[in-house]
One Martini backbone bead per residue (centre of mass of N, CA, C, O) as a GRO file, in nm:
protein
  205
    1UNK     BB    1  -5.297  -2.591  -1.894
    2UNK     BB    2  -5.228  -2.813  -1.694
    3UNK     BB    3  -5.267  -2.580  -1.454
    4UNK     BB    4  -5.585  -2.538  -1.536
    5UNK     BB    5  -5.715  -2.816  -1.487
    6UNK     BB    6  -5.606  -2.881  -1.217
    7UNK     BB    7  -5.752  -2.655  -1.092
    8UNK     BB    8  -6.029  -2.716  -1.173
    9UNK     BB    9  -6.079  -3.028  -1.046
   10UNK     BB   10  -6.004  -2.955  -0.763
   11UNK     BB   11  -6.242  -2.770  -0.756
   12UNK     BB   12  -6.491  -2.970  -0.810
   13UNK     BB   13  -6.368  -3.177  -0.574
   14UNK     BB   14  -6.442  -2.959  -0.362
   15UNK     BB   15  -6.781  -2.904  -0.433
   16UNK     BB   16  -6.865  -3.187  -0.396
   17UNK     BB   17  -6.791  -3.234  -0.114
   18UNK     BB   18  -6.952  -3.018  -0.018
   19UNK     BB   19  -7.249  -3.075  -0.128
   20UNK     BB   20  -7.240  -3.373  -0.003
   21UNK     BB   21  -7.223  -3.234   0.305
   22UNK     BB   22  -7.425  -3.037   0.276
   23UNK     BB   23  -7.728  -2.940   0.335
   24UNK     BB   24  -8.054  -2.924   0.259
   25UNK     BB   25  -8.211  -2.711   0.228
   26UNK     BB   26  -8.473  -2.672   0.466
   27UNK     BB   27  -8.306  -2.869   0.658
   28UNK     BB   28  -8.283  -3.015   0.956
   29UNK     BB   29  -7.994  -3.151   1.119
   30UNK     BB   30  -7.900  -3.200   1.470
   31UNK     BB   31  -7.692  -3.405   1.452
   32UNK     BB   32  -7.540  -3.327   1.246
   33UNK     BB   33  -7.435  -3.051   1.265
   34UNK     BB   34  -7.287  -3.100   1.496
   35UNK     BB   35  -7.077  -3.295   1.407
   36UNK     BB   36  -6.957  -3.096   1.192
   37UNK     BB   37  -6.851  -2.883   1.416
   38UNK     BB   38  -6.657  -3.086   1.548
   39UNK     BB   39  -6.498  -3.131   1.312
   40UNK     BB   40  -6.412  -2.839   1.221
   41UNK     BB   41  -6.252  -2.801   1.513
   42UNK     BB   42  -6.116  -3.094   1.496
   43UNK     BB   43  -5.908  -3.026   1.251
   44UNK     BB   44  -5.654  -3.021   1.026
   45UNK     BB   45  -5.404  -2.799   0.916
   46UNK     BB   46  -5.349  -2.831   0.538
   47UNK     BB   47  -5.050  -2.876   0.548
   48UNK     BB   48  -5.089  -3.164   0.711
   49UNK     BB   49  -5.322  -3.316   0.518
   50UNK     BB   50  -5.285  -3.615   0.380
   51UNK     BB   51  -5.514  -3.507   0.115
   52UNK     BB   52  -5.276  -3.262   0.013
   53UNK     BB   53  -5.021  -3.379  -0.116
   54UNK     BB   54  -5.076  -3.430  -0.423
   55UNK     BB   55  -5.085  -3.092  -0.456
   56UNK     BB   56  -4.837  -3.015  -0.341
   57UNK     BB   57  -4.632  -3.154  -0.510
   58UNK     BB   58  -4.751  -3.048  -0.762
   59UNK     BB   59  -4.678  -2.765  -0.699
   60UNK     BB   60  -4.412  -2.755  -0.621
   61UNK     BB   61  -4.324  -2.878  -0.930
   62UNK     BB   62  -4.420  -2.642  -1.109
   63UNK     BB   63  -4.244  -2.445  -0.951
   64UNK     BB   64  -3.987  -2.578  -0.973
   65UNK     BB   65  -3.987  -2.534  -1.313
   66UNK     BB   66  -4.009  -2.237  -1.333
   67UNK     BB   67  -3.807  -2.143  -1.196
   68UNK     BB   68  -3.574  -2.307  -1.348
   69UNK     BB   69  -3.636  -2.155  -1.593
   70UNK     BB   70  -3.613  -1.859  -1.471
   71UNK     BB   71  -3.322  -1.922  -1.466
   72UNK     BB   72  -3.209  -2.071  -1.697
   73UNK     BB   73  -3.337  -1.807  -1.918
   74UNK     BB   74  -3.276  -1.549  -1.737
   75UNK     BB   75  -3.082  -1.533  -1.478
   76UNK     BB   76  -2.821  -1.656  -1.574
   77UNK     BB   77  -2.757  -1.533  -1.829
   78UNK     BB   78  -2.731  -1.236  -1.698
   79UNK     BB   79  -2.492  -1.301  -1.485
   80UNK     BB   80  -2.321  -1.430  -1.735
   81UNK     BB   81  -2.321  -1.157  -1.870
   82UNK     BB   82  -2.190  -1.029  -1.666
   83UNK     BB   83  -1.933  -1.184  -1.582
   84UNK     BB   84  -1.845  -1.130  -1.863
   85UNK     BB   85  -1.787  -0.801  -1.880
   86UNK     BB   86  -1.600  -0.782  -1.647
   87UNK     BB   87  -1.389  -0.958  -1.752
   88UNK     BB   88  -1.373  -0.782  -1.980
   89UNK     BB   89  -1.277  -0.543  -1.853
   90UNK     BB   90  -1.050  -0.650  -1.669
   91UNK     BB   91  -0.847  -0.708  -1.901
   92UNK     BB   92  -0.877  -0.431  -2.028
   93UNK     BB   93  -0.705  -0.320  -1.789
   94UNK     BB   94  -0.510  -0.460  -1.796
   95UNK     BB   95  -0.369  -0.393  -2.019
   96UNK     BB   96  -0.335  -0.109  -1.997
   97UNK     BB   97  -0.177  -0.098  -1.791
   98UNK     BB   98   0.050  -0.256  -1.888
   99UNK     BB   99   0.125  -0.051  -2.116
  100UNK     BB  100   0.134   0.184  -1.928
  101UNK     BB  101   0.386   0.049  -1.765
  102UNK     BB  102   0.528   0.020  -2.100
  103UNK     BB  103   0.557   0.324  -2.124
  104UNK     BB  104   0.688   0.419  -1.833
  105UNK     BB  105   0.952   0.216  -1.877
  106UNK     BB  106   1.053   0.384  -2.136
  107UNK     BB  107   1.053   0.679  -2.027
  108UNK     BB  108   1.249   0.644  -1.791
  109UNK     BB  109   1.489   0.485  -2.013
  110UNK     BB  110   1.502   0.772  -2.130
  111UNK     BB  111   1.549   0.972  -1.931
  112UNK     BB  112   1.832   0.828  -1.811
  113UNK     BB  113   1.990   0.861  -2.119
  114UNK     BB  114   1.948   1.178  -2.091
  115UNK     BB  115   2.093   1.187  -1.840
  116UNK     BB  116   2.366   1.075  -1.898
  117UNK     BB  117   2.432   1.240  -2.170
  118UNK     BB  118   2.394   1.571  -1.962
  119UNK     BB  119   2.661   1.472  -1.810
  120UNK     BB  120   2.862   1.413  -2.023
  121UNK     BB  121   2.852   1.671  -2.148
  122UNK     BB  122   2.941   1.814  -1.906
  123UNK     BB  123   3.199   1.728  -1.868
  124UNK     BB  124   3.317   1.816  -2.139
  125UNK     BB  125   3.269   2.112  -2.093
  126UNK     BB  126   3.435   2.131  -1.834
  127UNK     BB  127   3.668   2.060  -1.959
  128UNK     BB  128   3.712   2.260  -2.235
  129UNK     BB  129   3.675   2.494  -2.031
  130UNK     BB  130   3.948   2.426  -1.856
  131UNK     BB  131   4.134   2.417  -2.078
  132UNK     BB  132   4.078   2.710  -2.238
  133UNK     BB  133   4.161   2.866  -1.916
  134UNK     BB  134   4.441   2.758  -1.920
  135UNK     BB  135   4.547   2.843  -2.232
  136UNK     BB  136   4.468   3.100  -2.172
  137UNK     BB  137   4.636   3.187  -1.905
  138UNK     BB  138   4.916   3.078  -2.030
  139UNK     BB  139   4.885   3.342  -2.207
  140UNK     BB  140   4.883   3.548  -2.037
  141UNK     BB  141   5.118   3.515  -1.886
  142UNK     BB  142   5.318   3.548  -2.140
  143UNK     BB  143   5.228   3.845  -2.202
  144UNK     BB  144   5.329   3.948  -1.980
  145UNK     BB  145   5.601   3.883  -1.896
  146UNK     BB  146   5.686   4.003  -2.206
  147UNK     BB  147   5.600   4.284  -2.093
  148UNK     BB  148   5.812   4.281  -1.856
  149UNK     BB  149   6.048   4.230  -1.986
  150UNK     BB  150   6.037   4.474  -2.148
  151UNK     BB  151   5.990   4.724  -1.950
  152UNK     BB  152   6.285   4.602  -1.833
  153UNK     BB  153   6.428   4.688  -2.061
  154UNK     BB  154   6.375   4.975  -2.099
  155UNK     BB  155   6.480   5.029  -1.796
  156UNK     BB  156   6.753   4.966  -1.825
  157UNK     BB  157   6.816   5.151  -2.069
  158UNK     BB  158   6.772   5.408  -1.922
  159UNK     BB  159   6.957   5.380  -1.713
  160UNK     BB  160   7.203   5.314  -1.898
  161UNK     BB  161   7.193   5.633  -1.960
  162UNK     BB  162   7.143   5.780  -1.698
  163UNK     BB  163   7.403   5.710  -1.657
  164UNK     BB  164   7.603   5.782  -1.839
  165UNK     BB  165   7.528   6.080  -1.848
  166UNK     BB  166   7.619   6.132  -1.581
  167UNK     BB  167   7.893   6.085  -1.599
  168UNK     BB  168   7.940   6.256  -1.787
  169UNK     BB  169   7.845   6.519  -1.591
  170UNK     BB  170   8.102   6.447  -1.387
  171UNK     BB  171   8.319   6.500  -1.580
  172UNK     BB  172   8.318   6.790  -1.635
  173UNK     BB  173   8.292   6.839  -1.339
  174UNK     BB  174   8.576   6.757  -1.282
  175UNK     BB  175   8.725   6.969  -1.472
  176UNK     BB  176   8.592   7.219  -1.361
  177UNK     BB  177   8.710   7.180  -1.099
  178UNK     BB  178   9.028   7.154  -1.186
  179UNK     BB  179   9.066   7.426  -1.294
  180UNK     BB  180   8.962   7.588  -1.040
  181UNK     BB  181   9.217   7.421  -0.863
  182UNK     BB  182   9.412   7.506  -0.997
  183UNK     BB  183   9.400   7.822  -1.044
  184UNK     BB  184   9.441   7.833  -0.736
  185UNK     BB  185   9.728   7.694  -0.676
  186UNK     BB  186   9.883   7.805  -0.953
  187UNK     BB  187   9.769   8.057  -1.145
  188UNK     BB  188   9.714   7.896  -1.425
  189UNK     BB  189   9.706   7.755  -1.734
  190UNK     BB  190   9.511   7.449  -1.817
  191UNK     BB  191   9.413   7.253  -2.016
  192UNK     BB  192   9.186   7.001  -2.113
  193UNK     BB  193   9.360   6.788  -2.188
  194UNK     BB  194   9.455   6.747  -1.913
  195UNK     BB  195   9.259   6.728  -1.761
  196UNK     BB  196   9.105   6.485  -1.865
  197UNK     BB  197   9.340   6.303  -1.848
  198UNK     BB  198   9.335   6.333  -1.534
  199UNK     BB  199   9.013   6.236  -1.465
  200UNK     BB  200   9.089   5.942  -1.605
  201UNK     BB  201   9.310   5.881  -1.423
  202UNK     BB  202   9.105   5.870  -1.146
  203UNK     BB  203   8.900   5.694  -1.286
  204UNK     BB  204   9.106   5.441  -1.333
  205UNK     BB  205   9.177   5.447  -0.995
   0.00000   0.00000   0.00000
């Protein structure tokens, strides 16, 4: 209301002073023409005319009351409201990272020791099958071994039989040669106790 009253006021005051600048209808004067004529030619431009100052300052004064109202009722509060909406945003990203960081550093640290776990797990395998394939080996060794021994008992006691036999198979052999050189010999006939006598004595010799 005030900004429209003062506009009316000023419409008046400028209405008023054409009114009693311009002529009367229907009358000519001619030096008064002239006059306003010249005036109006070399006139100052309206906003450096010092008779314009206290309407433009009232101007002034309304634009920047309004500005300052749409600033601080419209546009402030919504900037505040941006800057505040982003800060609680980035906040909430810096936690989530943050959770998301402690979430990563517990599972690396499981990890870590689950890896820790299944190396020594494996040590502890390869030890045991390290043992186990020793304590084999040593099985089996002593398992050969006793077959080896078995096998040379076995073949010694063979040989030892083959001797034997051989030897009995000798002596025989040598009866019956001593009988058939004694009777090419002698030409008669020697007992077998004494043949067998004869080659024990020449066997002990």
């Amino acid at each position: 209301m005030f900004v429209t009253a003062a506009y009316a006021q000023q419409s008046t005051t400028t209405e008023g002073a054409e009114a009693h600048d311009a002529p009367a209808a229907g009358e000519v004067h001619t030096e008064t023409g002239v006059a306003h004529e010249a005036e109006h030619g070399s006139g100052v431009f309206p906003p450096f005319d010092s008779s314009h100052f206290a309407s433009q300052l009232l101007w002034l004064a309304i634009t920047f009351g309004l500005f300052y109202l749409l600033m601080s009722k419209v546009i402030i509060p919504r900037i505040g409201g941006i800057l505040e909406k982003r800060h609680d945003r980035i906040a909430q990203d810096l936690d989530e990272a943050s959770r998301l960081k402690g979430e990563a550093d517990a599972a690396i640290a499981s990890y870590e020791q689950e890896l820790a776990n299944a190396r020594a797990k494996g040590h502890s395998i390869a030890d045991t099958a390290r043992e186990e394939a020793k304590s084999k080996a040593t099985a089996d060794r002593a398992a050969v071994e006793a077959e080896l021994t078995k096998k040379i008992t076995a073949a010694e006691t063979r040989i030892a039989d083959i001797k034997s036999k051989a030897l009995a198979d000798v002596g025989a052999i040598a009866e019956e040669t001593a009988t058939a050189v004694v009777k090419q010999l002698i030409g008669g006939n020697v007992t077998k106790t004494e043949i067998a006598a004869a080659v024990k004595a020449s066997a002990g010799n």
